[in-house]
N, C-alpha and C positions, 0 to 999 in steps of 0.2 A: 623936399617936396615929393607929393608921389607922384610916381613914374605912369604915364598914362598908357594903357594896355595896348601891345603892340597889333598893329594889324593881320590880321590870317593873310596867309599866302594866297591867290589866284582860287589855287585848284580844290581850296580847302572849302566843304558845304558851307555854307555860311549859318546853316543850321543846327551846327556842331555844340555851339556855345548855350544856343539855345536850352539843348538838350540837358546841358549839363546839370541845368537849373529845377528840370522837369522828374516829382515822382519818378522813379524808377520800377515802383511796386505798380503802376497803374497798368491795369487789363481792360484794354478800349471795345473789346470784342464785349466780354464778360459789365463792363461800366463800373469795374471793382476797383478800391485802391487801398494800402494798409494803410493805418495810419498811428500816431504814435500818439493817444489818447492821454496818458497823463505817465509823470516820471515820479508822483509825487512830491515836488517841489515845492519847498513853503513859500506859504501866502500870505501876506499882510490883512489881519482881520480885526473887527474891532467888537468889544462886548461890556457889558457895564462895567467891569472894572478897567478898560484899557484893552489897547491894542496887544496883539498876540500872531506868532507865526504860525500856522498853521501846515501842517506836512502830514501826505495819505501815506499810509503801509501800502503796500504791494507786496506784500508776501498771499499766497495761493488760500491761505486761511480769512486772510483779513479783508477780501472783497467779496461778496455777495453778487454773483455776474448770475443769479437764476433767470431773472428776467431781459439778458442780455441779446440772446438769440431773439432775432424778433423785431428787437426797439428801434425806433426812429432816429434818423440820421437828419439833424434842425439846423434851421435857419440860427443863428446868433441866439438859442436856447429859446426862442418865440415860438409858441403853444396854440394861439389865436387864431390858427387856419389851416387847413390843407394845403395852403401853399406854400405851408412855412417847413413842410417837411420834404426835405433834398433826397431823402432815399434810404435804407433800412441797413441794419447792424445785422451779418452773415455770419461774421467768428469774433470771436475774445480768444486773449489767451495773456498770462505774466510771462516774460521773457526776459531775463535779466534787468531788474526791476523797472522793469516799463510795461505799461498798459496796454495790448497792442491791438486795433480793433480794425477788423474788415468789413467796410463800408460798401456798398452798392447802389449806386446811385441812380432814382425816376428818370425817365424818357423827360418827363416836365422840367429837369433841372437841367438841361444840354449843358446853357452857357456855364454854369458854376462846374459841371465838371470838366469842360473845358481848359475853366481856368485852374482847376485842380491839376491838371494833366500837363498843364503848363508852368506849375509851380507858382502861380501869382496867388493864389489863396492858396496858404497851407497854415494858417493857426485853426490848432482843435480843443475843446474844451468839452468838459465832462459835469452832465447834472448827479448829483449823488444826493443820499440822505446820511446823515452821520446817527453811527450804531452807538459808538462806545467811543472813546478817547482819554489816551493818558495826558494829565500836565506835568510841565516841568521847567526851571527857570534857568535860563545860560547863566553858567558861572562867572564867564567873563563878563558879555557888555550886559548881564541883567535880565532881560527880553524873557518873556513867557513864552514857551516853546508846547505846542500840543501836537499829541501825533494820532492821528485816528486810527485807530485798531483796529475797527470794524464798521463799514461800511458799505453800502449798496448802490451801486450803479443803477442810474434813471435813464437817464439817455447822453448822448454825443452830439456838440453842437461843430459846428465849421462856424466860427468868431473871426473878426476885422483884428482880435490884440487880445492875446490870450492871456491868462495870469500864469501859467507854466512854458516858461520859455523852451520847454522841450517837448512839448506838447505840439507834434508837428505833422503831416502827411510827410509817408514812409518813403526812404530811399536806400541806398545801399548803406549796410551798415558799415565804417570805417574800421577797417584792420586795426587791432591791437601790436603797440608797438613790441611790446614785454607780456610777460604774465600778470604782472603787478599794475600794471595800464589796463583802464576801461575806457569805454567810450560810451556807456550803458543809457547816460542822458547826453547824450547829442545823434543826430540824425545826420548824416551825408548824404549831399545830391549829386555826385559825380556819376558823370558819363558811364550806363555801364557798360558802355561796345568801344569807349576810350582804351587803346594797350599803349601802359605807359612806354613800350618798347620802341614804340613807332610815331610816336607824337613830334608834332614838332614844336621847337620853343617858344611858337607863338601858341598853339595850346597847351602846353604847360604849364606857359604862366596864366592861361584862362582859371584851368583847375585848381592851379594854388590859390587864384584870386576868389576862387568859389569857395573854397576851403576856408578861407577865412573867412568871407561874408557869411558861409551856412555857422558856423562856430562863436562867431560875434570876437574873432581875434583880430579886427583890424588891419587898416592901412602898414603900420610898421612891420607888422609878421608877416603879412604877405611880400611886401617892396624888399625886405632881409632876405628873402629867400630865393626872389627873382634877379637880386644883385647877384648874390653866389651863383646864379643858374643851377638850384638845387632842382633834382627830378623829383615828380609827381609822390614817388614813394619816399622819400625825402622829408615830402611836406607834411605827408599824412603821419609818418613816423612823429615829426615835431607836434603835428595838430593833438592827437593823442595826447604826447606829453603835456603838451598846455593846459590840456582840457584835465587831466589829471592833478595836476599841479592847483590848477582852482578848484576841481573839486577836493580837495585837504585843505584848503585854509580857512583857516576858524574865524578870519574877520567874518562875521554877519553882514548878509546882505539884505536889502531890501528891496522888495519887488510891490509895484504897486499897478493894482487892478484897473485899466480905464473901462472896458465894456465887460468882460465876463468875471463873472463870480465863485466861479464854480462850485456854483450849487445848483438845485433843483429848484426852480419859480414855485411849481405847486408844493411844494415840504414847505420854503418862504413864506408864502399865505398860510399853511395850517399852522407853522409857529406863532406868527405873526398876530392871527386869530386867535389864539391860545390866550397867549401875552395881554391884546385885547381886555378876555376873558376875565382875566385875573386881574383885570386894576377894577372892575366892575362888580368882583365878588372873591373877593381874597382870603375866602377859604381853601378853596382849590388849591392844589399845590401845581406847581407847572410844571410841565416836562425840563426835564435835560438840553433839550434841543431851542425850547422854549425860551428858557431861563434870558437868556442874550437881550430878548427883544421887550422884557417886564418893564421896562425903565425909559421905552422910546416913545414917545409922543408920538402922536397922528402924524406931524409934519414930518419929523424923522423917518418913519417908516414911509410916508408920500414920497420924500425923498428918495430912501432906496430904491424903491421899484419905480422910480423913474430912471433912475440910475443903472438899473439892471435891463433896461429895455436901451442902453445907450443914449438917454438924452439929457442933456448940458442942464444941469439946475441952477450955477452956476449965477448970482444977482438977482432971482428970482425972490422974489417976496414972500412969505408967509400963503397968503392968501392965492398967489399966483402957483405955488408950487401946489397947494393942495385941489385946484380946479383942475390946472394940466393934470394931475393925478389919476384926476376921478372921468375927464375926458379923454385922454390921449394913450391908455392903459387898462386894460379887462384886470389887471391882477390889484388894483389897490381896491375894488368894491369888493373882489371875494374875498379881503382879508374880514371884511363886516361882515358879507356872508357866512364864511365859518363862524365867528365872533356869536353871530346869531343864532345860530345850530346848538352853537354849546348850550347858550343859556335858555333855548327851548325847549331840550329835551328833558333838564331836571324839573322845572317846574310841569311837565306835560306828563312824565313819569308817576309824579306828587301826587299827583290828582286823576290817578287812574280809576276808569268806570268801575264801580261795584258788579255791574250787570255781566261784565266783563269774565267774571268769574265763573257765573252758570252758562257760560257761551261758547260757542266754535269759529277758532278766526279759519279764516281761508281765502285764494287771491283770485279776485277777477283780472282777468289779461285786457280787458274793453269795458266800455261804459256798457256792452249790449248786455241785456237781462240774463241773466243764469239759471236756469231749467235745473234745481238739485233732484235728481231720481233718486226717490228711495222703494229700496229691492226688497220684494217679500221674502218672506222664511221660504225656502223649498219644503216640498213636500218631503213627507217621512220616510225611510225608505221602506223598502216591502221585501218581504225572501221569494227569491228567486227558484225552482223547482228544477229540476234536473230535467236539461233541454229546456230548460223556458228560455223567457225573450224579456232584458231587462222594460219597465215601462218609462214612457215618456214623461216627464214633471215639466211644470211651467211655472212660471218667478213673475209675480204680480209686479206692475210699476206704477209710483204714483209720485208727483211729485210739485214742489211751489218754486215759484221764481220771484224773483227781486232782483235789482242792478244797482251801481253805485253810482255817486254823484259827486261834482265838486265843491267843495264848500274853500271859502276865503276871504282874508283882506290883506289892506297894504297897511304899512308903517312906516315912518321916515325919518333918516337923520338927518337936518339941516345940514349944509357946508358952514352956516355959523357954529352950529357943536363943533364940526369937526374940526374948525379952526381953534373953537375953545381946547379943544381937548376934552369935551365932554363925553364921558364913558360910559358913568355910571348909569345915568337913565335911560340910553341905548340897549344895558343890558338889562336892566331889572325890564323896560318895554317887551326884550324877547323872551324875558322870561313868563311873561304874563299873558304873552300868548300862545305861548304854551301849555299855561293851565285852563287859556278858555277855548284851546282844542281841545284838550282831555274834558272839560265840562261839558262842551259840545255832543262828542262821543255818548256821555253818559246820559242825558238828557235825551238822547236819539234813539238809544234805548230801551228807557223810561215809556216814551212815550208811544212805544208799537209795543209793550206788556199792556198798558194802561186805554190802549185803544178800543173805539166799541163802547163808550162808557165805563171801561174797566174790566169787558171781556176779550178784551185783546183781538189784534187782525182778523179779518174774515179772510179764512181758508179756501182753499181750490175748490173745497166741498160744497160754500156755500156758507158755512157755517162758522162763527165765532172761534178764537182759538181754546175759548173755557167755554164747555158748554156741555149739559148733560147727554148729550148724543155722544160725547167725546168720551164721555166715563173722566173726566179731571176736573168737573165743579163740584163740590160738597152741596149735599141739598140743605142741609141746616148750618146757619154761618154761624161762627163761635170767634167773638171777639173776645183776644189772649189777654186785654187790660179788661176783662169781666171781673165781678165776683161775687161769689165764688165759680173759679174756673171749670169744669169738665172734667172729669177724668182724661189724662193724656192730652187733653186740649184738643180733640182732633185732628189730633197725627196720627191715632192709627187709623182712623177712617180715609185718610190721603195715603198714608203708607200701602193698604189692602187693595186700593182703586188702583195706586200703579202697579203692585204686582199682578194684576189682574189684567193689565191692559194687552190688547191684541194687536197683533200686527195685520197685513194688506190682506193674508189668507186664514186671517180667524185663530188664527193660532198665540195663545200667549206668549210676552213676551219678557215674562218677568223683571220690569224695572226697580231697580235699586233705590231709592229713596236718598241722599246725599245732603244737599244745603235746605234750610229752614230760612228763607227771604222775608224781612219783616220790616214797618215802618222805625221810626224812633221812638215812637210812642207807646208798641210792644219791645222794644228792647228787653229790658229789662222781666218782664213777664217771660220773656222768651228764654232770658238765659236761662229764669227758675226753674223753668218748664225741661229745659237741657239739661240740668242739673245733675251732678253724681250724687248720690245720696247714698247714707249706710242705712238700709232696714233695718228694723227689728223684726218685720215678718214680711210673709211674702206680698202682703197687701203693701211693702210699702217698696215693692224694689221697684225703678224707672229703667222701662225698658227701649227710652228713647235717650238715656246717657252715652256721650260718646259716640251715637251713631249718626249725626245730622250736624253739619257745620251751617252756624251763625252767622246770615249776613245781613247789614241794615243798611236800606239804600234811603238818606235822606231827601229823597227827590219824590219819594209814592208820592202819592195826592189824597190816598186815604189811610188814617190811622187805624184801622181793625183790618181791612183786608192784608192774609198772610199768600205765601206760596210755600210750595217745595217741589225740588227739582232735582231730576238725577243729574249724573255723573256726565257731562258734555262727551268726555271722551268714550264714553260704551253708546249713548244713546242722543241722536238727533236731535234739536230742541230750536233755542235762539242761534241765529249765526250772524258774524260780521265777517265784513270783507272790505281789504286794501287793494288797490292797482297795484298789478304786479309792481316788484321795485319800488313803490311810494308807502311802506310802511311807515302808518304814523302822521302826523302833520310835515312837508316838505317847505324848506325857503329858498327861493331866489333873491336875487338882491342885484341893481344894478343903477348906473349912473343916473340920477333921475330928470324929469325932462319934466312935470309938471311940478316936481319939489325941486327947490336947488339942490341940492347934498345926493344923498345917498336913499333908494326906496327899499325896501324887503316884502316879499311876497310872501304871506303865509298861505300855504295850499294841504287842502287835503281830501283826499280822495275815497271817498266812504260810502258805506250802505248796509242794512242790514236788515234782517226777516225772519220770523218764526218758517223753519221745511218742515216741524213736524209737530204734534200735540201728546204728544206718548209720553213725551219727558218731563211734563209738568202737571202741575193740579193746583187750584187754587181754592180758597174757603176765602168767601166775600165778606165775612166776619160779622154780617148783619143777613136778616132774610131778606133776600131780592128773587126775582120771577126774568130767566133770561126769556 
């Protein structure tokens, strides 16, 4: 039987033993403690073909620690609050193949470090994303073996039951007995103001007894060695050897995960989402990372990330595991929220504005109006005379404002799909509305070209954006599906207007002539009109080949009226604008309360306006009186 630990002497602190147990790396002053982050130890993992051990390199190559300094020191890997972060990551550093990270822990978190300081919480676990990894199969019992190569550290969690039994808050590290002995994955918690010279053999056997509880060797190693009344360096000499001795033997073990994973929750959702992706449009090829989770149902992934947040799924029913899911957890609706993103942005892409093309994006920080100033030419300079005095110039301002707005709707996936497993029309839904935000877009600015009856916005001036005060209307319209056409079709009468146009102080400013904007119904007329041709003489060379790119926006409203417009990037014209950071249409997605299932928000933050009239010209393709 074992021998029950003798009593301390009188005079002996009774505080002693306590100690033993406690951090030794802890700075109570400082709220710092080392901690022993990962040893790389494999992990029992599972992926569609079957379970596999899992084991991280630790070599100084194969971790990615850039975003290390800095990062959050987490509740049990939980992301969902401010108060779920214990205190921030100070140092990293590889030390004899262990991970080893210094922790600093918030004035908010006393008790837990407390009990860190006390040695009652010491499992640590580590979020990462996986780079690269090699496989390979044990010879002997079979088992798939992967070793991750390369890998990036997310953050560092303090866990209830870690998946790397050596993954521990730091203590002294235990003396190597030999050269050939390591102790590189295990941690000691022995006394460090303990001299084993002076101990008496009631604490001795405390330390031996601590020695094998921190090492996981057991009642029989410790009771063998307090029978002999072996000293403190005695037992550490043996603890080594054992610890040696197991790390060489090629039985495989197996270690099984109950709360942490070690992984990273948000990498989980973006694979996850991926995985989604790809049973709803299986062209996509899925990532690497991805691959694992192509083959797992709604309920199986419900599962995980209940599982990953520590709660029992355990009897739970289909339908009961995918509601606690979708209520008890923020990570299983972003797996649909990524899900959604994806299949938004290609169909939203697909269907990008034509108008888009003759235009300047640029970002509003607020919904409040934007004042674009545009700066006249300065004056020219003038010579200066020996002893003069240079003269003052002044820089005319003029300019139009517009703001954006929000445009949106919701869409929803039942909890009955998601119980079905239904994917498919989840994503072709996000994908569809992602092409009636790109339609949206295009249609928006359609319809501020086309305003006015077709002379577009009224200016700061007063005045239409096409309008013979403007010098960019054609007095005679010439419709391009005529015939017989015009010479040139009246492109060089819109080409001679913009180079002629002025800027704020009278002065030309030679615009460029660039895209040729036409209905569907000039298409065709337009290209001939573009055309390269081989003369035979000079009456027949086209001197608008090559110089004017072709755009047809199927949305005009009239089949004769043309445009042309210069280059967005040399000269002012139409503009759009995104809220800072919300380029594009944005989605949320969250538990839903007036749908059962899951809702998605499609939002998007838009506006746009003619700041200047210099850079266009239009021919109303018919006679009209502005």
């Amino acid at each position: 039987m074992p021998r029950p630990i003798e009593a301390a002497p009188p005079h002996i602190s009774p505080q002693v033993r306590a100690l033993s147990f406690a951090p030794t790396s802890v700075d109570e002053k400082a709220r710092t403690v080392e901690m022993i982050a990962s040893t790389g130890a494999g992990v029992l993992r599972h992926d569609m073909e079957g379970a596999f051990n899992e084991m991280l390199s630790l070599t100084p190559g194969a971790v990615d620690l850039s975003r290390a300094e800095g990062m959050p020191l987490l509740d049990s890997h939980r992301q969902d609050g401010l108060d779920r972060v214990l205190g921030v990551v100070r140092g990293v550093r590889i030390e004899k193949g262990q991970l080893i990270v210094t922790a600093q822990f918030s004035e908010r978190a006393e008790a837990v470090f407390k009990d860190v300081a006390a040695g009652i919480i010491r499992n640590v676990s580590v979020g990462y994303g996986v780079d690269d990894f090699e496989d390979r199969v044990d010879p002997q019992s079979g088992q798939r073996l992967r070793t991750v190569t390369k890998w990036t550290l997310h953050e560092v969690s303090l866990v209830p039951v870690g998946a790397d039994a050596g993954a521990k808050t730091r203590g002294i590290t235990m003396p190597q007995a030999n050269n050939t002995a390591t102790a590189a994955s295990a941690t000691a918690t022995t006394s460090a103001n303990a001299n084993p010279a002076t101990m008496t053999r009631a604490q001795s056997n405390a330390e031996i007894r601590a020695l094998a509880e921190t090492f996981g060797l057991g009642d029989e190693f410790s009771n063998g060695l307090i029978d002999r009344e072996a000293t403190v360096d005695e037992a550490r000499a043996a603890a080594v050897e054992q610890v040696r001795q197991r790390s060489n033997r090629q039985t495989p073990q197996t270690r099984v995960t109950v709360v942490a994973n070690h992984d990273d929750p948000e990498a989980i959702v973006g694979r996850m989402g991926e995985a989604l992706y790809v049973r709803g449009n299986p062209r996509h090829k899925p990532s690497d990372a991805a691959r694992q989770y192509v083959n797992m149902t709604t309920l199986d992934m419900a599962r995980q990330m209940l599982q990953l947040r520590g709660m029992h799924t355990t009897g739970l029913s289909p339908a009961e595991t995918i509601t606690r899911a979708l209520n008890s957890t923020s990570d299983f609706p972003l797996v649909f929220a990524d899900t959604a993103n994806r299949a938004l942005r290609p169909g939203y892409e697909a269907a990008a504005a034509v108008l888009k093309r003759v235009a300047r994006q640029t970002t509003a920080k607020d919904f409040r109006n934007m004042t674009k100033l545009q700066i006249g030419e300065a004056a020219g300079l003038e010579k200066v005379n020996e002893n003069g005095e240079y003269k003052h110039s002044t820089i005319s301002e003029a300019g139009e404002s517009y703001g954006i707005a929000t445009y949106g709707r919701i869409f929803g996936l039942t909890r009955q799909a998601i119980i079905n497993d239904d994917i498919g029309a989840f994503v072709d839904v996000a994908g569809k509305f992602g092409a009636a935000a790109a339609e949206f877009e295009a249609q928006f600015l359609v319809d501020i070209l086309e305003g006015a009856a077709g002379f577009g916005p009224v200016m700061k001036d007063g005045k239409t954006l096409f309008h013979a005060d403007h010098g960019n209307l054609a007095e005679d319209g010439v419709d391009l599906t005529s015939t017989p056409l015009p010479r040139f079709g009246g492109l060089d009468v819109a080409r001679l207007a913009m180079r002629k146009q002025k800027g704020l102080s009278g002065r030309p400013i030679n615009v460029v002539p660039k895209y040729l904007l036409v209905a569907p119904e000039a298409e065709t007329a337009a290209e001939t009109l573009l055309a390269t041709l081989q003369p035979n003489s000079a009456d027949g060379v086209n001197p608008f080949a090559g110089k004017l790119e072709m755009l047809v926006e199927a949305r005009l409203s009239s089949p004769v009226r043309w445009y042309v417009a210069g280059d967005p990037a040399t000269i002012e014209g139409l503009e759009y604008a995104y809220l800072a950071g919300q380029e594009g249409p944005q989605t949320e997605t969250r538990a839903g309360f007036e749908v059962d299932g899951v809702e998605t928000k499609v939002r998007l933050d838009f506006g746009a306006a003619f700041v200047d009239y210099r850079g266009w010209f239009m021919n109303p393709g018919e006679d009209v009186t502005t």
